[in-house]
C-alpha positions as CSV (number, residue, x, y, z in Angstrom):
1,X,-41.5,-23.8,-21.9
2,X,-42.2,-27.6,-22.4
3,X,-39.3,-30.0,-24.3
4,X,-40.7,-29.8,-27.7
5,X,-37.2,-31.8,-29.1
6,X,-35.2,-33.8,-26.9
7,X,-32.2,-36.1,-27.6
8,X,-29.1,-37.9,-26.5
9,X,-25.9,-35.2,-25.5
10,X,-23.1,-36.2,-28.3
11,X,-19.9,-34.9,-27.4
12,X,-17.0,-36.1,-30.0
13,X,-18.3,-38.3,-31.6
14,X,-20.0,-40.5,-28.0
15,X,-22.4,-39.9,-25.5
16,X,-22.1,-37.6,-22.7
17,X,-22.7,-39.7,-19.4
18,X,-23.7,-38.0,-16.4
19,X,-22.2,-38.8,-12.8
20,X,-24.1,-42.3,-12.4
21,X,-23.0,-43.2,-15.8
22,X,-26.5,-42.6,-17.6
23,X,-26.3,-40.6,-21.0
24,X,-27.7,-36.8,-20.8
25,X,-30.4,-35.2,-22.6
26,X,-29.7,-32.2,-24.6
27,X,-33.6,-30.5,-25.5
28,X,-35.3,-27.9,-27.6
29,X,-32.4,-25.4,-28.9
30,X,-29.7,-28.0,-28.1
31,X,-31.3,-30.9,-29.5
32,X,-31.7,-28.4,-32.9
33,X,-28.7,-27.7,-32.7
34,X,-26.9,-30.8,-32.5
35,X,-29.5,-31.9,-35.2
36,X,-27.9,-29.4,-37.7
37,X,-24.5,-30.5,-37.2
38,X,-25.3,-34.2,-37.8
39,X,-26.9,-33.0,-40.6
40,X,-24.0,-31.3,-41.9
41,X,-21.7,-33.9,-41.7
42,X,-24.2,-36.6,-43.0
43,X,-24.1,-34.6,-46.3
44,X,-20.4,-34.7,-46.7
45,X,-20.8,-31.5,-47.9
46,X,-17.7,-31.2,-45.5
47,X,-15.3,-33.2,-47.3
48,X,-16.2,-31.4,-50.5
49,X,-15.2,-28.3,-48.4
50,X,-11.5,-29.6,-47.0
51,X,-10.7,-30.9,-50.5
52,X,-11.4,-27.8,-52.4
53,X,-8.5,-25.1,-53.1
54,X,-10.8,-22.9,-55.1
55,X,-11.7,-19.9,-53.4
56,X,-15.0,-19.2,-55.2
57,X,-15.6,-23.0,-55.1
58,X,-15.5,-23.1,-51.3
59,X,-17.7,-20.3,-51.2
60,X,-20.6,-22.1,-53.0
61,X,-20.4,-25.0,-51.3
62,X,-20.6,-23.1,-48.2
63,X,-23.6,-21.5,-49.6
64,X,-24.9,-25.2,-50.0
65,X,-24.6,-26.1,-46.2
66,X,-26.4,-22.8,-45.6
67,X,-29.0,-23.6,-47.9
68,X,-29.0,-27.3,-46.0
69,X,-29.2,-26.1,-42.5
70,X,-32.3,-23.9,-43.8
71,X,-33.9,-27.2,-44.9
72,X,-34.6,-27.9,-41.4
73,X,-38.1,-26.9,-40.4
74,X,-37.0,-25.6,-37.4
75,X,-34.8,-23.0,-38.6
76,X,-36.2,-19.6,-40.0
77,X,-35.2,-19.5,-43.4
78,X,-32.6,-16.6,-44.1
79,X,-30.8,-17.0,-41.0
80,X,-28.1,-19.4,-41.4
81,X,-24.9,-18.1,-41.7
82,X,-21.5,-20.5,-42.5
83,X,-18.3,-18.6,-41.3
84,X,-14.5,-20.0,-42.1
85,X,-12.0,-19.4,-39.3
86,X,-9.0,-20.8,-38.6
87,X,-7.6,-23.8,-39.4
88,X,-10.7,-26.4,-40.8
89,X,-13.0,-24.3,-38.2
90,X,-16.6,-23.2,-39.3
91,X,-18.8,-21.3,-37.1
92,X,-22.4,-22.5,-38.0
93,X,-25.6,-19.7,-36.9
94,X,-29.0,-19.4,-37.5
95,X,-31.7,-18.3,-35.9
96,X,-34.6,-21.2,-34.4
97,X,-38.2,-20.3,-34.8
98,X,-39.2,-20.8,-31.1
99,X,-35.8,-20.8,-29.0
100,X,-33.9,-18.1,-30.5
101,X,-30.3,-18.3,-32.0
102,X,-28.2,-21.2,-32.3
103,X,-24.2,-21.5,-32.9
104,X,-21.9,-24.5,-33.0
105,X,-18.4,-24.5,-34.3
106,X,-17.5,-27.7,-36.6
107,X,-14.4,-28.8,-37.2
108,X,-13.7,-30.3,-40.7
């Protein structure tokens, strides 16, 4: 299967450099993946999240993200799923049209 999406590796924040030094590509279900992450934390949706003590509140705006990360073309609407763990952790799934699933934690 060809690179349909390709971008720069981003690993905390930087780029991931290879051995010589040059920045890696990250493509196709990667690349979407790391796409819905930035997208999550460009919507500060996330601070919303950490500053809320509301149980029900949390829950909606969780059900925002989900609704966000289905905004993405990519993504087969439905699929997304926004799970709390432990300590500020959020296990982000959905599920890609063309490459299959795709999971990231975030940490907020």
């Amino acid at each position: 299967m060809s690179d349909l999406y390709f971008d720069l590796r981003i690993t905390g924040g930087n780029f991931t450099l290879d051995s010589g030094n040059e920045p890696e590509r990250c493509n196709n279900r990667e690349s979407i993946a790391q796409d819905v992450v930035h997208m999550i934390i460009e919507s500060e949706l996330t601070k919303e999240l950490v500053a809320e003590r509301s149980p029900t509140l949390r829950y909606d705006i969780a059900q925002q993200l989900e609704l966000l990360v289905e905004s993405d073309e990519r993504i087969v609407p439905g699929t997304s799923s926004i799970e709390e763990g432990v300590s500020g952790q959020y296990l982000i799934t959905a599920e890609t049209w063309d490459f299959g699933p795709i999971s990231r934690e975030l940490t907020v």
